[in-house]
Structures are given as structure tokens and as C-alpha cells.
N, C-alpha and C positions, 0 to 999 in steps of 0.2 A: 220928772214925768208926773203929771198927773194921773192918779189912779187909785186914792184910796174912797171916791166918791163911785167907783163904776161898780157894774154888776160883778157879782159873783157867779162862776159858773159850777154846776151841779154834778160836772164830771172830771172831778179832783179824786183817785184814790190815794188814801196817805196813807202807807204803807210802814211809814218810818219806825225803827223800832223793833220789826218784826222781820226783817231779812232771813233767813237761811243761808247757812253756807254757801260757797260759791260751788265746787264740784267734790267729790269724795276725796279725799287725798288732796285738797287743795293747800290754797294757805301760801309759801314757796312759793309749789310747780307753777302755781297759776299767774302768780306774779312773773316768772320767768317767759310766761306765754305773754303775755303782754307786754314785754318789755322787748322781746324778742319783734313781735309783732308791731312793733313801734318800728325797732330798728329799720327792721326792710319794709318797712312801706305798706303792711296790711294792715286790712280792719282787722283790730283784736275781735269783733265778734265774730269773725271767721271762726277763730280758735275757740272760744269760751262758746259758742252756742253750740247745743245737743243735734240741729235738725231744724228745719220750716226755713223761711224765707229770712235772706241776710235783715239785718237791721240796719238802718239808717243815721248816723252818728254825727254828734260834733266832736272831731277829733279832740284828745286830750290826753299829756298822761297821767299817773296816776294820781287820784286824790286823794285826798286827808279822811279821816272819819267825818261823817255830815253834822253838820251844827243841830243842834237841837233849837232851833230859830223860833220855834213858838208859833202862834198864831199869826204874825208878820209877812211870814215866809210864805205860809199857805194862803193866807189873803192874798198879797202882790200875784200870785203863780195863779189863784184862781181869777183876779181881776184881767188878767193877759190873757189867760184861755176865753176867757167869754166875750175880753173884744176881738179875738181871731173870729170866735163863731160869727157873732154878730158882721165883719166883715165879710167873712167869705158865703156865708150863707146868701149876701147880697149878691155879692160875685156869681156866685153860681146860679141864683136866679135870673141874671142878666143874660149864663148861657144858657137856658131852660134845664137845668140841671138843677138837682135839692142834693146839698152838700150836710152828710152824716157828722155828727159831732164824735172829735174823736174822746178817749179818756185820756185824762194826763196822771201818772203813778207817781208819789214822791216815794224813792224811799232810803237805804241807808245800808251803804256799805256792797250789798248783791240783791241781785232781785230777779224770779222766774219771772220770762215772758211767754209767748208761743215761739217767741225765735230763740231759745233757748236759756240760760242761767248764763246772767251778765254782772260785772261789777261796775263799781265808780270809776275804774280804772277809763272806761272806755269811754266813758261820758255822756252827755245825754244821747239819746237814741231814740226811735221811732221803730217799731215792729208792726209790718204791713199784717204781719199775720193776725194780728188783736186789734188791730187799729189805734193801738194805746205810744201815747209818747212816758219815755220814762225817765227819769229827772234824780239825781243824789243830788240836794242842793246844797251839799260841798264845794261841788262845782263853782258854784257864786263865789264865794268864799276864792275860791283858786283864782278866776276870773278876775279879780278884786286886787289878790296879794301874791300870786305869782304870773300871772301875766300883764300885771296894767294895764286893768280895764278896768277899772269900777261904773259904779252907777246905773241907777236899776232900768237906764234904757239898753245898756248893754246886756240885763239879765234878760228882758222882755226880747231883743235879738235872738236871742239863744231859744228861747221857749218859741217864736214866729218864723225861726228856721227848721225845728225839728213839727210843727205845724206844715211847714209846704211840703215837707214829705209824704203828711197826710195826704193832703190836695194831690201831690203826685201819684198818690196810692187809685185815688178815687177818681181821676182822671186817667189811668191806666197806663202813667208813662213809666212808673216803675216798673210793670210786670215789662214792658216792653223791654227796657233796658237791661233787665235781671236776662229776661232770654238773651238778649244782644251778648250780653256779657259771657254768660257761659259757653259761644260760638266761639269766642274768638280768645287771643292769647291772653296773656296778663297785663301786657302792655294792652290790649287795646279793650281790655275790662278797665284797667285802671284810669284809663283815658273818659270813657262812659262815667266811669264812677264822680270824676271831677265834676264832669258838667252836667250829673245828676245833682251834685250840691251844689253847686251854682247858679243852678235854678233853682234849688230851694231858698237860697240868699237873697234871689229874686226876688219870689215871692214873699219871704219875711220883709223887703220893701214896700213890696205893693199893698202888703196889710198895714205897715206903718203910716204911708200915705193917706190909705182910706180911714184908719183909726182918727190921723191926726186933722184931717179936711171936715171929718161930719163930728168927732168928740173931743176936738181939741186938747188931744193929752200930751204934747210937747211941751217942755218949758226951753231955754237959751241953752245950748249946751248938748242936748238930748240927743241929737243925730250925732253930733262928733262920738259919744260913748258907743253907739252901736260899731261906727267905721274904726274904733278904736276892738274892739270885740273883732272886727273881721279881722281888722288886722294882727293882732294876737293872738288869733287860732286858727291864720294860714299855713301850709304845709313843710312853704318855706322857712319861716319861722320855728316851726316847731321841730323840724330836724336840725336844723342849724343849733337848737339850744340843747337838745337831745343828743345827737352824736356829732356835732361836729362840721357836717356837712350838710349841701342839699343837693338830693338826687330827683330831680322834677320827673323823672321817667315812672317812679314810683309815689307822685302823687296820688292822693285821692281824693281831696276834698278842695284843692286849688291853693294858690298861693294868696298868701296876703294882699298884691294887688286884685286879683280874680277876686278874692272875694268881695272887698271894697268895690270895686267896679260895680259889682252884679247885682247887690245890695241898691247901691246908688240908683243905677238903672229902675230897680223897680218901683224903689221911693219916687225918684223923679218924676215918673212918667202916671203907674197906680194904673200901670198895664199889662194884663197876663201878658200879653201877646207877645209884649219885648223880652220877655224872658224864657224865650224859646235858644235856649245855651247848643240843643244839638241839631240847627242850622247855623247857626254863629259860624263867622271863618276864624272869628279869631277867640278865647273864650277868655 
């Protein structure tokens, strides 16, 4: 991937370093909550956050301490936020709409949001309440050497997916969904919740497209690393390496083809419009 010639963007908090404990009495318990919350199929920030609106996640489990990466880490994470901005800013001008920059937080270990005190455990994440995406970039690291995904267009995946949550935010299909969700059962929150990520997968397409069409940041190889990242942190996959089984009823984020698919779609096309996941018959 080309991207050590692009812009930087100005709303990077680095955090690293500076975390706070996860909850009073944590440490354990909190571990158990998360692991617990693997097992059957929930977002661990259900558990871990105090209050405000769920957070947005790319599933995971837990990670390692964050690497102390240096200025490397934070460059590539700020070159990827400012060709989102730059992207979707254009997008959103197309629909007379002016698209807010969101912040992206690095930080290590636990970290307060408005959506409450999260760990690495749960991975990255998007809190509609701050408008901030927040990143332990351990994560990479994970992505890299326990899942088999490397390569830093698999990382730039990861950062243009918790970005469409943004865009969902500020297009108001999250609030819509959050209400839809709390109407109905578990199963059919969980079902929402899929093809609320799925359209984000989308959309981290549709920014890849437009990135790669007008700033030519692709090199040979670069798309395979993203579809390899979908495919390494679908739900199928990750309960299957986790306990053993897979229970799709208790998905939330989609299966490794869903994701691949959805991804694709939007790279291919570099159209909001096809990543409308909740008309889809099939997702």
C-alpha cells in the first residue's frame, strides 16, 4: 500500500501509555466477562461499558499488550484517517450532505469512551456517542500473528470499517437500528447487528475504491490482504477457534463469507447505494 507520501490527519488522539484501569475490581472478573461474552455470541461492550449508546466493534478476542510501534504506527493510522476524510467528505458532498471528521484514539490496554471503559479485549470499536473510533494497535499485531492477515492493507481494512460506522452514525442508520434492536428479541437484534457490519464492510470498500481510483494507493497483493482480514474476523471463524463450534443464530458481525462478499461489493462498485445490507434478501 502506498501511503507513506499522503496526508496526515489532525485528528489522531494517542492515548498510548496512559490508559486507566478497566473497572474497580477488574483485572480477572473482567476477563471472565469477556470471555464469557465471546462464548455466547455478545458484544463484550455490552458488558464492559457503564451506560450511552453500544459501541461499534470489530470482533476479537483478547489481545496482547499494545506494541509500543513508535511513530510508524501513528503515521500509517493517521495517513488512513485522512484518506477516509478526504473520501467521504467527497461522497457526502455528492449527497448535499457535509460529513464531520470523526477522532481516531490510539491507545493501550483500556481506554474511557462516552460508551463506557473498554479494553483490547474487544477490539477496535466506534462510539457513536464521541464520534471517536478507538484502536489498541495490538490488534495489528494479532491480525498479523494470530489470525493470518498481515499487511498494512489489512490494517487500513480494519481502521475503514470502524470509519463506516461513523458514516452510519451521521447518516442515522445506527440510531435507527439501535431502536429496531431494542424492539425486538435477541435473535432478531443479533440479526440487525450483522448487517449493521456488513454495511460497514461495505463501506470500508467503497472508500478503498475511491482511495484507490483518484490516489492510487494500491500496490499487487493489497486487496487479497483486506479479503484475507474479512475472512479472519468472521464470526464463523472466530467461534469455531474459540469454542469449538459455530452457532450463526448468535452471530453479530457475519461470517467470513458475509464479510468478504460485502467488502467486495463495495470496492467493486464505489457505491453507497449497493451497501444497503437491510434490503438485501440474502446478506
Amino acid at each position: 500500500m502506498r501511503w507513506t507520501m499522503g496526508r496526515r490527519s489532525d485528528n489522531v488522539e494517542d492515548q498510548r501509555g496512559s490508559s486507566a484501569p478497566l473497572v474497580a475490581g477488574g483485572g480477572i472478573g473482567t476477563i471472565v466477562l469477556v470471555l464469557l461474552a465471546l462464548y455466547f455470541g455478545v458484544d463484550p461492550t455490552v458488558l464492559l461499558q457503564g451506560g450511552g449508546q453500544p459501541a461499534q466493534t470489530t470482533q476479537a478476542p483478547a489481545s496482547s499488550p499494545a506494541s509500543q510501534g513508535g511513530d510508524q504506527i501513528r503515521d500509517f493510522v493517521s495517513v488512513v484517517l485522512a484518506d477516509t476524510e478526504d473520501t467521504w467528505s467527497e461522497l457526502f458532498r455528492r449527497m448535499n450532505r457535509e460529513y464531520v471528521d470523526p477522532k481516531l484514539v490510539l491507545f493501550t490496554g483500556s481506554v474511557q469512551s462516552a460508551c463506557g471503559m473498554a479494553g483490547a479485549a474487544v477490539g477496535p470499536f466506534y462510539c457513536p456517542g464521541d464520534h471517536k473510533l478507538y484502536l489498541d494497535t495490538s490488534f495489528f499485531r494479532d491480525l498479523r500473528d494470530r489470525f493470518g492477515a498481515p499487511g498494512d492493507f489489512a490494517q487500513a481494512y480494519v481502521i475503514a470499517h470502524e470509519v463506516g460506522h461513523h458514516v452510519q452514525a451521521l447518516l442515522g442508520i445506527s440510531e435507527r437500528v439501535d431502536n429496531a434492536r431494542r424492539r425486538g428479541d435477541k435473535a432478531t437484534a443479533n440479526a440487525l447487528s450483522v448487517r449493521l457490519e456488513l454495511q460497514a464492510d461495505c463501506f470500508a470498500g467503497v472508500w478503498g475504491h475511491h482511495a484507490d481510483k483518484t490516489r492510487h494507493i494500491l500496490e499487487e497483493g493489497d486487496l487479497q490482504e483486506a479479503l484475507n482480514a474479512a475472512t479472519a474476523i468472521g464470526d464463523d471463524r472466530l467461534q469455531r477457534a474459540s469454542q469449538g463450534r459455530v452457532v450463526p443464530e448468535s452471530f453479530t458481525h457475519g461470517s467470513s463469507a458475509q464479510r468478504v462478499r460485502w467488502f467486495q461489493a463495495g470496492f467493486d462498485s464505489g457505491d453507497i447505494r449497493k451497501c444497503d445490507t437491510f434490503k438485501a434478501d440474502r446478506v
